[in-house]
PDB file of N, CA, C and O in Angstrom:
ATOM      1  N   UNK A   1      -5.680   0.564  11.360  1.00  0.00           N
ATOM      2  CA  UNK A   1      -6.040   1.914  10.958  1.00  0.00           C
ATOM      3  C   UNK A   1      -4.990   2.427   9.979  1.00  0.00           C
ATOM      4  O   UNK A   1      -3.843   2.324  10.413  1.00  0.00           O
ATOM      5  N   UNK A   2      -5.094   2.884   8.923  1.00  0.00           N
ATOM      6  CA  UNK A   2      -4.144   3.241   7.622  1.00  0.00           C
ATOM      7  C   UNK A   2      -3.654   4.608   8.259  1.00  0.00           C
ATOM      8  O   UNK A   2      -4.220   5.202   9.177  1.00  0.00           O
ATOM      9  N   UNK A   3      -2.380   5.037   7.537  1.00  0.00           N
ATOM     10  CA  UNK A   3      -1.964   6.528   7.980  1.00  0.00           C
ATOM     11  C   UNK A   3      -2.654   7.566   7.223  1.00  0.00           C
ATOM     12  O   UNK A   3      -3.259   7.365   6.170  1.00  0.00           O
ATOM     13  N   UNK A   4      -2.525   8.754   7.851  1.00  0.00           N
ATOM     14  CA  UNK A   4      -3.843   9.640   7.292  1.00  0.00           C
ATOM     15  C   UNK A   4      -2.630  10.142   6.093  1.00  0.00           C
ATOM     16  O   UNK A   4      -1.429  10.060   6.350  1.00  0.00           O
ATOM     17  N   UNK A   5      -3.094  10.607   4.916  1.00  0.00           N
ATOM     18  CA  UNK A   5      -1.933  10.974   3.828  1.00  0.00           C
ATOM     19  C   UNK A   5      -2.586  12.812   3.966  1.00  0.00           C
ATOM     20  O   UNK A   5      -3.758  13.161   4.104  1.00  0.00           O
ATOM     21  N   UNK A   6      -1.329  13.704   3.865  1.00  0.00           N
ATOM     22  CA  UNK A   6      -1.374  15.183   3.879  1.00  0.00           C
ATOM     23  C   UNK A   6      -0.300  15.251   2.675  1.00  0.00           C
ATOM     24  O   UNK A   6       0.614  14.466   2.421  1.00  0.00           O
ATOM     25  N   UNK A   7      -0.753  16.618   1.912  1.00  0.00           N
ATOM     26  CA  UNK A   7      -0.086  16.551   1.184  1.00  0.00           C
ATOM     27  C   UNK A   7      -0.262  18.411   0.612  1.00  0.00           C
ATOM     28  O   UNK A   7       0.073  19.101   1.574  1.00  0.00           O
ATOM     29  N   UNK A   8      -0.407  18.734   0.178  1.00  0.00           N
ATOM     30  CA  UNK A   8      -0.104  19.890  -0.652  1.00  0.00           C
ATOM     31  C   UNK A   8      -1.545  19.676  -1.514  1.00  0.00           C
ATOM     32  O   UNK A   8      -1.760  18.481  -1.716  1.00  0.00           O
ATOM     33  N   UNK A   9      -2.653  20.646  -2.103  1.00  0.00           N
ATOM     34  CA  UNK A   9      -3.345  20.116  -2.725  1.00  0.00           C
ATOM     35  C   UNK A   9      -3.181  20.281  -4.549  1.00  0.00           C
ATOM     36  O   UNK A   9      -2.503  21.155  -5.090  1.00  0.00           O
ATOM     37  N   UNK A  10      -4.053  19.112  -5.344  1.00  0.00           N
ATOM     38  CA  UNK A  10      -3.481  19.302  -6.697  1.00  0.00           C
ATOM     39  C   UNK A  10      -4.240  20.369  -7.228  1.00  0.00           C
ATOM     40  O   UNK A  10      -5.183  20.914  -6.654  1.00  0.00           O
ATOM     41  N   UNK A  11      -3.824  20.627  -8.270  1.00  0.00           N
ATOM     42  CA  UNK A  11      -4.492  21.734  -9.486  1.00  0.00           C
ATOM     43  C   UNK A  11      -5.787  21.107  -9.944  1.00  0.00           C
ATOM     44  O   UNK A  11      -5.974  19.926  -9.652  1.00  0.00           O
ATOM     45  N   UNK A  12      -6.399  21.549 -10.403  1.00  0.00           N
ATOM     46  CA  UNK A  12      -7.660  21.324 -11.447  1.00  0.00           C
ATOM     47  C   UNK A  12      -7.012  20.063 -12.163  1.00  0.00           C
ATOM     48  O   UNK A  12      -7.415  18.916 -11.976  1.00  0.00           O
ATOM     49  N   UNK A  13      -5.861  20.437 -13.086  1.00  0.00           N
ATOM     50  CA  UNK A  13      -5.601  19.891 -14.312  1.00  0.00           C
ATOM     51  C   UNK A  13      -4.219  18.666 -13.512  1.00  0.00           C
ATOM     52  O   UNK A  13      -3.555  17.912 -14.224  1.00  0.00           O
ATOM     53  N   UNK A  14      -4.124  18.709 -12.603  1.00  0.00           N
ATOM     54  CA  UNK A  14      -3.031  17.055 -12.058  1.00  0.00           C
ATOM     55  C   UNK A  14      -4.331  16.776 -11.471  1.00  0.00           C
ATOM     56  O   UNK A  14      -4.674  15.779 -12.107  1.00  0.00           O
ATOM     57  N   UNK A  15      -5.445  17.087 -10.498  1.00  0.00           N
ATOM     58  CA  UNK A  15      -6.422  16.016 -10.419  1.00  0.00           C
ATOM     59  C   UNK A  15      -7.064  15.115 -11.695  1.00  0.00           C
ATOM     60  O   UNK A  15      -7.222  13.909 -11.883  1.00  0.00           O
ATOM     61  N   UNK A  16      -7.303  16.131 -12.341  1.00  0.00           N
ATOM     62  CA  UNK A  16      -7.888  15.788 -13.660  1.00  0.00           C
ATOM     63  C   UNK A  16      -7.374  14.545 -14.356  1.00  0.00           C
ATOM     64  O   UNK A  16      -7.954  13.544 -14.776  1.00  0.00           O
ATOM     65  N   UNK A  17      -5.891  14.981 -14.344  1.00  0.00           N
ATOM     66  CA  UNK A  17      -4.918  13.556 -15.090  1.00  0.00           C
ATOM     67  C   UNK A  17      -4.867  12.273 -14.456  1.00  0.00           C
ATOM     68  O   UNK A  17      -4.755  11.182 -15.015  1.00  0.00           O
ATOM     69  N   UNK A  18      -4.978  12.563 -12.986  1.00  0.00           N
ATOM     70  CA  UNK A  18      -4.884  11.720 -11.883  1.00  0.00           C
ATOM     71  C   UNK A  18      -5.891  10.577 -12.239  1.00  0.00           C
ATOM     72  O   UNK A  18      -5.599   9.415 -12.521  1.00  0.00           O
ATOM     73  N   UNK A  19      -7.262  11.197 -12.161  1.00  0.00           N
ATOM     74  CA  UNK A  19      -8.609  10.237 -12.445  1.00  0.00           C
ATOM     75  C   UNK A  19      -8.499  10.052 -13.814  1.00  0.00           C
ATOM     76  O   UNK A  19      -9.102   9.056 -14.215  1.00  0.00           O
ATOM     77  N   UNK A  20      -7.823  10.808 -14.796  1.00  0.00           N
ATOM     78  CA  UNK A  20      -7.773   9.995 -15.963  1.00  0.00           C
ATOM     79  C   UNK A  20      -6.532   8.267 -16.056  1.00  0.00           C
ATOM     80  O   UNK A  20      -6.423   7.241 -16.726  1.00  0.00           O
ATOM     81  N   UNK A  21      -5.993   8.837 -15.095  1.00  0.00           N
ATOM     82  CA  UNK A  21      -4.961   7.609 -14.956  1.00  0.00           C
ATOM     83  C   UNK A  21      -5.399   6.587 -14.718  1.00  0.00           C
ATOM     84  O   UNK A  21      -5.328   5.544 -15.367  1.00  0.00           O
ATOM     85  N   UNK A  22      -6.310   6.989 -12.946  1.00  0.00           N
ATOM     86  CA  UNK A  22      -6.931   6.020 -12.401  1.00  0.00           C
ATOM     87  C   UNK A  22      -7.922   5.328 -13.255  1.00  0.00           C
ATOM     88  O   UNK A  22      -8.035   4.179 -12.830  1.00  0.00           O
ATOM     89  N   UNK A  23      -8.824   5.569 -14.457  1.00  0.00           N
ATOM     90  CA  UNK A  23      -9.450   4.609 -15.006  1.00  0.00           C
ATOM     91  C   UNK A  23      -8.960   3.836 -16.379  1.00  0.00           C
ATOM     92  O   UNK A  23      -9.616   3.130 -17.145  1.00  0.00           O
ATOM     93  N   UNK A  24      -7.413   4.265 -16.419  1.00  0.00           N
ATOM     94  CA  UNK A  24      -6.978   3.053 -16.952  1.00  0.00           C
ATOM     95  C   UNK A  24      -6.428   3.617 -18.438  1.00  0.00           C
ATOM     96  O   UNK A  24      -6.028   2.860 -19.322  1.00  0.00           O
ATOM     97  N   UNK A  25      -6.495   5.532 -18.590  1.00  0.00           N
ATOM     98  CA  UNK A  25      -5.991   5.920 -19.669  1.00  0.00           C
ATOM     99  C   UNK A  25      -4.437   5.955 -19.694  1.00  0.00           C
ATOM    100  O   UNK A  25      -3.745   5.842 -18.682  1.00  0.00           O
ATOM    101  N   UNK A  26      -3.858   6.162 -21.230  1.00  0.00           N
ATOM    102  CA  UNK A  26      -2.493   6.350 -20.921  1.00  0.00           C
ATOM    103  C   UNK A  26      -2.221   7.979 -21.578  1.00  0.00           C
ATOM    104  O   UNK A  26      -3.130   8.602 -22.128  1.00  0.00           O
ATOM    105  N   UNK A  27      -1.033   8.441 -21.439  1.00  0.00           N
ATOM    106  CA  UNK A  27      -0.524   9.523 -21.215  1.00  0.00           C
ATOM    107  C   UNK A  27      -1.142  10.461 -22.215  1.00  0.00           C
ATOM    108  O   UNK A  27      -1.709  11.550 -22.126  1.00  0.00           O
ATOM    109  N   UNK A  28      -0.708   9.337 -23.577  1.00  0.00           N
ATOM    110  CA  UNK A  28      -1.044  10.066 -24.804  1.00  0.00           C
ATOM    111  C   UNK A  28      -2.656  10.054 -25.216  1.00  0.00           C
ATOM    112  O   UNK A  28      -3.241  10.967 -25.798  1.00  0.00           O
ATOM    113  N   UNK A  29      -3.310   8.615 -24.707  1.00  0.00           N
ATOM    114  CA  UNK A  29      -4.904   9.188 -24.362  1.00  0.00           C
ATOM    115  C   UNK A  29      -5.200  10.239 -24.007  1.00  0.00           C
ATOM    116  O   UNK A  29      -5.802  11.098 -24.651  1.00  0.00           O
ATOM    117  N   UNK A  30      -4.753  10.294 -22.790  1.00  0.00           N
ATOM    118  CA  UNK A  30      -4.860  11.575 -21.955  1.00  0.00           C
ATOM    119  C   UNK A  30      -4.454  13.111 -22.962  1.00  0.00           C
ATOM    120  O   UNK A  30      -5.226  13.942 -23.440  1.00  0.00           O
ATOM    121  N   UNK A  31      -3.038  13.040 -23.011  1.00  0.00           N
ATOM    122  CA  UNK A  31      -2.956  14.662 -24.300  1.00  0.00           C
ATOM    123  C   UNK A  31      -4.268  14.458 -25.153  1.00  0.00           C
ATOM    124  O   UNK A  31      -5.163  15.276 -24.946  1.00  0.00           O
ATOM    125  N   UNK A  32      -4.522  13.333 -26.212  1.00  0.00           N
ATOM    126  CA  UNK A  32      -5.200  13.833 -26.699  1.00  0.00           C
ATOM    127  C   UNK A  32      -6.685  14.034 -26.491  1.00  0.00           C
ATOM    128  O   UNK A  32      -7.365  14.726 -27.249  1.00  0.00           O
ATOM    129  N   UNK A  33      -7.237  13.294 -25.258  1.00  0.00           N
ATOM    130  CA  UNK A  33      -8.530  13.427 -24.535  1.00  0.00           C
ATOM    131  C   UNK A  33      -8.344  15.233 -24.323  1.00  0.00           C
ATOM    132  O   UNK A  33      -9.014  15.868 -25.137  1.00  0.00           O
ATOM    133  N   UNK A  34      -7.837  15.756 -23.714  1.00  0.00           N
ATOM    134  CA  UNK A  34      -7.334  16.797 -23.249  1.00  0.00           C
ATOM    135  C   UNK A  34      -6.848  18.107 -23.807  1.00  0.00           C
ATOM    136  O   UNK A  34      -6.671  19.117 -23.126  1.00  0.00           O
ATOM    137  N   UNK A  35      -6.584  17.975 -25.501  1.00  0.00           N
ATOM    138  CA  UNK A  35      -6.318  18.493 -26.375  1.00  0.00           C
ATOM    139  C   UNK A  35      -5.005  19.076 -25.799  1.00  0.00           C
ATOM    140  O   UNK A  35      -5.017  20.302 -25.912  1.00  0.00           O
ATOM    141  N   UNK A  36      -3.794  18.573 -25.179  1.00  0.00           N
ATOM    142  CA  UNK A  36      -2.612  18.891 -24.506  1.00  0.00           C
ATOM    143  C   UNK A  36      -2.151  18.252 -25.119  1.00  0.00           C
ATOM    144  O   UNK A  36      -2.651  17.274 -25.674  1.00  0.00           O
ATOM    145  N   UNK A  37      -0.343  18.895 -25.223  1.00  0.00           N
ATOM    146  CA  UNK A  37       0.953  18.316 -25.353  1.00  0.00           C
ATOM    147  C   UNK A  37       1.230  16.714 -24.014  1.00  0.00           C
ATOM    148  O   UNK A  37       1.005  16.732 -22.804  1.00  0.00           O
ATOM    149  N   UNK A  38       1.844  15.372 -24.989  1.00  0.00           N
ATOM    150  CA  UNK A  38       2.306  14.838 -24.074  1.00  0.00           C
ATOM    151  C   UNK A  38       3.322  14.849 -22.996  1.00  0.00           C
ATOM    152  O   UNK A  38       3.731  14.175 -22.051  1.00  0.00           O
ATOM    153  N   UNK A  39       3.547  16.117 -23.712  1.00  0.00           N
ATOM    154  CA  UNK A  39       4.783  16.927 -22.433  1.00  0.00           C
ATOM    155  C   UNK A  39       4.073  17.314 -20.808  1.00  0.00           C
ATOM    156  O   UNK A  39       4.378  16.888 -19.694  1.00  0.00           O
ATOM    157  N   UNK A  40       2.734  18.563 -21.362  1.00  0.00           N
ATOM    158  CA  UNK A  40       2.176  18.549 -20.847  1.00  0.00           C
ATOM    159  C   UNK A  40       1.683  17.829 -19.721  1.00  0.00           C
ATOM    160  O   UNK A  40       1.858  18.030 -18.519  1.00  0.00           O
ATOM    161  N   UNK A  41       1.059  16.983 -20.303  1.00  0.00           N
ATOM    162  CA  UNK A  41       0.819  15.466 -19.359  1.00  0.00           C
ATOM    163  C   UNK A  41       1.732  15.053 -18.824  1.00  0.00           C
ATOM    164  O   UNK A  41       1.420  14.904 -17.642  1.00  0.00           O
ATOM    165  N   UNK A  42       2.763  14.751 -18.999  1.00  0.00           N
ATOM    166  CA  UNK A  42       3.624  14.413 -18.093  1.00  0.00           C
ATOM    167  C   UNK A  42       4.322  15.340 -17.034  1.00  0.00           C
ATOM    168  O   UNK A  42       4.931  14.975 -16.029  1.00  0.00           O
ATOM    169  N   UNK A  43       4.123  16.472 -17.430  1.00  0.00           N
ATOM    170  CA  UNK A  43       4.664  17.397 -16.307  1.00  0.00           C
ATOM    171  C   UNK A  43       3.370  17.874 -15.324  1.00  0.00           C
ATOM    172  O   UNK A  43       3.770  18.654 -14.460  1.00  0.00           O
ATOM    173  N   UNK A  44       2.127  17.638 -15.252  1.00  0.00           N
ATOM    174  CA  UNK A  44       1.154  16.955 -14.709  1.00  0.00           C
ATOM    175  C   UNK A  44       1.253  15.890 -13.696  1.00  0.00           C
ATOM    176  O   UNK A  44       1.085  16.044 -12.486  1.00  0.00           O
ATOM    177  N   UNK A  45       1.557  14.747 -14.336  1.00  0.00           N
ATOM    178  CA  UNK A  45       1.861  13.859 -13.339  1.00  0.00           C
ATOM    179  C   UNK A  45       2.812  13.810 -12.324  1.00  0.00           C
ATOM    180  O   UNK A  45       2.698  13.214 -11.253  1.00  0.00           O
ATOM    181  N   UNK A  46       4.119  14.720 -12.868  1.00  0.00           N
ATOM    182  CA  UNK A  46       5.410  14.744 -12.498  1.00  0.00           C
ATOM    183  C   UNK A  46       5.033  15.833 -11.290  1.00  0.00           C
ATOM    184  O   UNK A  46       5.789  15.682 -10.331  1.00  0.00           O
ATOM    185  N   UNK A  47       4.262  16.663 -11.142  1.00  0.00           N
ATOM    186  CA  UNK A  47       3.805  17.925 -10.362  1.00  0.00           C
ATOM    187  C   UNK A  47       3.314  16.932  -9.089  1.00  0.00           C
ATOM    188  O   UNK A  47       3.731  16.650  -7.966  1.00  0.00           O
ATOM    189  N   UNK A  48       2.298  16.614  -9.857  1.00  0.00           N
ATOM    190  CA  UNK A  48       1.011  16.125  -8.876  1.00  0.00           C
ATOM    191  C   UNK A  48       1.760  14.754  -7.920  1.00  0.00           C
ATOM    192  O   UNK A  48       1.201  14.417  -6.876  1.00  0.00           O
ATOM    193  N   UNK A  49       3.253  13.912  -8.459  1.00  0.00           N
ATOM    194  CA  UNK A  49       3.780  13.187  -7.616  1.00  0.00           C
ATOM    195  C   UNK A  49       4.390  13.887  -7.127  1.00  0.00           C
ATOM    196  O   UNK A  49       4.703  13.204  -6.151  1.00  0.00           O
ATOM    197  N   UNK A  50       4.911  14.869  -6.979  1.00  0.00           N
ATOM    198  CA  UNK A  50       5.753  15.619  -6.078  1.00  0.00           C
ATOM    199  C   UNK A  50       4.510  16.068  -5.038  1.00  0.00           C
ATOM    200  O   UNK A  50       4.865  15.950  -3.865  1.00  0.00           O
ATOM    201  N   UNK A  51       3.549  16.408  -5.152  1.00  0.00           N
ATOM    202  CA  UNK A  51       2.643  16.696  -4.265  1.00  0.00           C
ATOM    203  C   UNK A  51       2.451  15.839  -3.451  1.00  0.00           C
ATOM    204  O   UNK A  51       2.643  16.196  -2.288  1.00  0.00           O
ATOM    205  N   UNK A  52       2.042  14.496  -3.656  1.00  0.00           N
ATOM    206  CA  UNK A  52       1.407  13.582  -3.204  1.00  0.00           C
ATOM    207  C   UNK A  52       2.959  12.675  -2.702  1.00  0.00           C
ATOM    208  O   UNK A  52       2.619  11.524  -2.428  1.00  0.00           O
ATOM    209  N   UNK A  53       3.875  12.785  -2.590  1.00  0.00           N
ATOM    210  CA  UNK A  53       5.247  12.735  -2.381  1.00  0.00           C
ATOM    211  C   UNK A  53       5.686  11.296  -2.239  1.00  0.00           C
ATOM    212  O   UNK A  53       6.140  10.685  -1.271  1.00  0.00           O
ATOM    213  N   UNK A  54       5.287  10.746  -4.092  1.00  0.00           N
ATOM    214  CA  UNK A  54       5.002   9.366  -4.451  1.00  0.00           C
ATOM    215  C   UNK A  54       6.217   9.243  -5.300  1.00  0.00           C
ATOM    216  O   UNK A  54       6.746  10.229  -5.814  1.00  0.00           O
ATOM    217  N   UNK A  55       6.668   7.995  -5.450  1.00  0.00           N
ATOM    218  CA  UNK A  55       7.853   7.643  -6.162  1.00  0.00           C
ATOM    219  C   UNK A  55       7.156   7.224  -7.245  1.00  0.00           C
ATOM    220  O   UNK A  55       7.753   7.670  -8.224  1.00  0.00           O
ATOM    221  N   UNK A  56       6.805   6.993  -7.372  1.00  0.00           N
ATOM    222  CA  UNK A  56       6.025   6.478  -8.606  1.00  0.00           C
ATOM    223  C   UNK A  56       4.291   7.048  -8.881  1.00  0.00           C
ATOM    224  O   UNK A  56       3.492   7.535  -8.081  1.00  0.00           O
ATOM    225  N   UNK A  57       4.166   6.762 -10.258  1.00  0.00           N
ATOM    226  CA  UNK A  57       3.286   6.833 -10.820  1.00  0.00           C
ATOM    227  C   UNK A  57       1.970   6.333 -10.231  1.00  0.00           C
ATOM    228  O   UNK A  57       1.175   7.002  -9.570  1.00  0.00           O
ATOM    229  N   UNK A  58       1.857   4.881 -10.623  1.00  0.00           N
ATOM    230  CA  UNK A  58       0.969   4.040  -9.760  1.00  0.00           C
ATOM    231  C   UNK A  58       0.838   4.351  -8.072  1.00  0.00           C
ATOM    232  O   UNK A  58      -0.185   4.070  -7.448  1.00  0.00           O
ATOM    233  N   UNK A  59       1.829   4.864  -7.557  1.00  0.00           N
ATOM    234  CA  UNK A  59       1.920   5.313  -5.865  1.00  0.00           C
ATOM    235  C   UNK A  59       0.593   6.396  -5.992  1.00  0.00           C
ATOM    236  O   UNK A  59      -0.578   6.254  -5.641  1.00  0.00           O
ATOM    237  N   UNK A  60       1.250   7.453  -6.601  1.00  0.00           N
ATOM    238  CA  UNK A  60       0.668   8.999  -7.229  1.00  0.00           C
ATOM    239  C   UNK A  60      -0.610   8.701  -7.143  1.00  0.00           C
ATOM    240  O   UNK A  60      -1.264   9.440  -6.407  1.00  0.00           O
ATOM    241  N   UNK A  61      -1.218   7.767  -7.717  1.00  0.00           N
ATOM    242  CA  UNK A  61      -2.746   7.580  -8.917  1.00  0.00           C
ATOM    243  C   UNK A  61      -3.197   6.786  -7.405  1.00  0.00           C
ATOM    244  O   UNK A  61      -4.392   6.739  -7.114  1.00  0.00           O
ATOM    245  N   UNK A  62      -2.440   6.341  -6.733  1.00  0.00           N
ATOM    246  CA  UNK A  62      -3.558   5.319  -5.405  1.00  0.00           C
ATOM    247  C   UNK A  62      -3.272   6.462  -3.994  1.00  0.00           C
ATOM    248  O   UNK A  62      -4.058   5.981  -3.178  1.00  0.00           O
ATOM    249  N   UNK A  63      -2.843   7.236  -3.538  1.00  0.00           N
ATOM    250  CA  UNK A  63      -2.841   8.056  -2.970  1.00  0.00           C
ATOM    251  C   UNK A  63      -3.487   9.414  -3.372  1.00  0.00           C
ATOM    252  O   UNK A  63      -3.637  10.235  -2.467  1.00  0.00           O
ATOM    253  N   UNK A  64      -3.732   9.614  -4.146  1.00  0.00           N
ATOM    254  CA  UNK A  64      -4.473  10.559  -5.040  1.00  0.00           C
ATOM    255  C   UNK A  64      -5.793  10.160  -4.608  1.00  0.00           C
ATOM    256  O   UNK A  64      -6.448  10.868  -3.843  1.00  0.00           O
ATOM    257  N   UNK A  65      -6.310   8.808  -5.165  1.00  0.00           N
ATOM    258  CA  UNK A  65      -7.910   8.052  -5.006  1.00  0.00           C
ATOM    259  C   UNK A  65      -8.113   8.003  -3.685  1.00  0.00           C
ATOM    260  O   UNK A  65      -9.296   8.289  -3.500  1.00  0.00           O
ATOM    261  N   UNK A  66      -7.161   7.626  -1.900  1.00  0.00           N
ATOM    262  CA  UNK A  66      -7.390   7.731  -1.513  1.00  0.00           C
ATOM    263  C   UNK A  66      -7.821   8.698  -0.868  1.00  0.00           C
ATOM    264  O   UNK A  66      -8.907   8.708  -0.289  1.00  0.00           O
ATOM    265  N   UNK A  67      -6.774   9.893  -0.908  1.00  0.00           N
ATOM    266  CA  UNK A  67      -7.403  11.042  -0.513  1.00  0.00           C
ATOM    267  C   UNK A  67      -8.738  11.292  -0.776  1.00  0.00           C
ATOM    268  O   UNK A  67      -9.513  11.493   0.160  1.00  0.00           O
ATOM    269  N   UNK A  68      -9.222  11.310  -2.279  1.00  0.00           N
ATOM    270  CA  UNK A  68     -10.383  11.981  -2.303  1.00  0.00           C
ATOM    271  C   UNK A  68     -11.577  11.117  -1.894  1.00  0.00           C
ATOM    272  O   UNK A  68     -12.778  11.382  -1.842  1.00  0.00           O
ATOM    273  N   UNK A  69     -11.034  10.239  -1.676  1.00  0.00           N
ATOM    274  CA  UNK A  69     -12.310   8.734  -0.769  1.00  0.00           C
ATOM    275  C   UNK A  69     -12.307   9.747   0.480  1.00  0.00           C
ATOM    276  O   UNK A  69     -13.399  10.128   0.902  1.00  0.00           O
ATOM    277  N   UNK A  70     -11.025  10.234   1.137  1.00  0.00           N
ATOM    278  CA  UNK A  70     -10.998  10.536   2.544  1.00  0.00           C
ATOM    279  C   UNK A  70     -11.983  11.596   3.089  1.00  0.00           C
ATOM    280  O   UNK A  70     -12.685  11.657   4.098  1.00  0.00           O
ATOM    281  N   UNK A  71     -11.696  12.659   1.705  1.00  0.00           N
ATOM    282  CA  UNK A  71     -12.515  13.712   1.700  1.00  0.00           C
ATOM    283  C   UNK A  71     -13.734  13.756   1.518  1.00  0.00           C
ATOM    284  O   UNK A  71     -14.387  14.682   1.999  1.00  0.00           O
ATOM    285  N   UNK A  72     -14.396  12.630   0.680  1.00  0.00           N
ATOM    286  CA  UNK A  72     -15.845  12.244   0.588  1.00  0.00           C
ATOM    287  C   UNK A  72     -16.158  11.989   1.761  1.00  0.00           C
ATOM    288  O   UNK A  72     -17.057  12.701   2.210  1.00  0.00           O
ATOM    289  N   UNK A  73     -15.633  11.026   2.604  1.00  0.00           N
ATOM    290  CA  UNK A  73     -16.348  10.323   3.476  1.00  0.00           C
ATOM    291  C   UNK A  73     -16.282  11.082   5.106  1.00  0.00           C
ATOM    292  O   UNK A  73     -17.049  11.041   6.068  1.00  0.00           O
ATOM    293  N   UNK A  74     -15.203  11.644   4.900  1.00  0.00           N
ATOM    294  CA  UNK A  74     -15.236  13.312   5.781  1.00  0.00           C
ATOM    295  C   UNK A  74     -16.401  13.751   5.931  1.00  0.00           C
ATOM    296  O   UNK A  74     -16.973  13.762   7.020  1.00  0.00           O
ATOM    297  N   UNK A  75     -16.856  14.133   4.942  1.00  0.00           N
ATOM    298  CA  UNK A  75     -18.118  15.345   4.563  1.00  0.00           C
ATOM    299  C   UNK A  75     -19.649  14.811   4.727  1.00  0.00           C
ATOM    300  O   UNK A  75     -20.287  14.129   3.924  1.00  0.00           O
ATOM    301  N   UNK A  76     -20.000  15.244   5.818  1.00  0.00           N
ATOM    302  CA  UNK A  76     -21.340  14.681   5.751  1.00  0.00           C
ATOM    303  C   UNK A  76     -22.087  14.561   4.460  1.00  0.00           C
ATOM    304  O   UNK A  76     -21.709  15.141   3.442  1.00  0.00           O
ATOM    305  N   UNK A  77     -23.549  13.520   4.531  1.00  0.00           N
ATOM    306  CA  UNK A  77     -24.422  13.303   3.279  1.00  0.00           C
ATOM    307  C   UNK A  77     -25.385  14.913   3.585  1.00  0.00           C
ATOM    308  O   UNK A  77     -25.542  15.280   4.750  1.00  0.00           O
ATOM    309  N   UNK A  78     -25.733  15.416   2.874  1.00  0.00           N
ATOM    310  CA  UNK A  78     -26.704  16.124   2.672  1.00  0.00           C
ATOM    311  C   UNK A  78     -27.968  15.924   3.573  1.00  0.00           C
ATOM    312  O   UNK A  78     -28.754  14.993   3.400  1.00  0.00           O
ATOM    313  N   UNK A  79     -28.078  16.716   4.384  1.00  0.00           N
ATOM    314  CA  UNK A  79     -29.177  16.618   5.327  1.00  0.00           C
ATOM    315  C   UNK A  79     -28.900  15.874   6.066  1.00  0.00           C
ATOM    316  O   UNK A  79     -29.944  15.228   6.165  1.00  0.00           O
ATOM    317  N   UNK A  80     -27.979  15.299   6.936  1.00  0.00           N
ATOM    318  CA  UNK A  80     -27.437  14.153   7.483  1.00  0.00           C
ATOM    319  C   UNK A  80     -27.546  15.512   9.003  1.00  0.00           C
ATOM    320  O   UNK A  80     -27.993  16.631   8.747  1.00  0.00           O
ATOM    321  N   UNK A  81     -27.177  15.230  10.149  1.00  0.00           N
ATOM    322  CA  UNK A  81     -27.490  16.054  11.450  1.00  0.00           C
ATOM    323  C   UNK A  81     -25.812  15.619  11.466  1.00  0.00           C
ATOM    324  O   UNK A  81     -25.271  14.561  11.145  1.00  0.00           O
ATOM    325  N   UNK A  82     -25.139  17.144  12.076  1.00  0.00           N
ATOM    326  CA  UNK A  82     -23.431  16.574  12.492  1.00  0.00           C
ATOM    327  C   UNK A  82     -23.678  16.856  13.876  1.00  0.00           C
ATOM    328  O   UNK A  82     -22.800  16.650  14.714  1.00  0.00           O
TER     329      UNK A  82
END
């Protein structure tokens, strides 16, 4: 059984970067997908690992995905009986 991860939740804009990470963009993709400073973006990521209370980047971006797997699969399907 994996440990359950708690954390602080992210902003709009560190989830946002998060799933842009997770499919494989890089920073400056990201600013300019985003029409943001690469500063920006990085103080994004730098937020959203302090949240997710990851040493790294790659930590950040797979604790991030799990959570929101956790939270999907939490939540009943639509019309489902709880």
């Amino acid at each position: 059984m994996a440990a359950q991860i708690e954390c602080d939740p992210l902003t709009q804009a560190q989830s946002e970067v998060m799933l842009l990470l997770a499919s494989g963009l890089l920073g400056k993709e990201i600013a300019h997908l985003l029409d943001v400073s690469q500063s920006a973006v990085k103080d994004r990521i730098n937020r959203a690992k302090d949240r997710l209370e990851a040493r790294t980047t790659v930590q950040a971006v797979a604790r991030y995905l799990t959570l929101l797997h956790t939270e999907q699969t939490d939540q009943p399907n639509q019309g489902e009986f709880q």
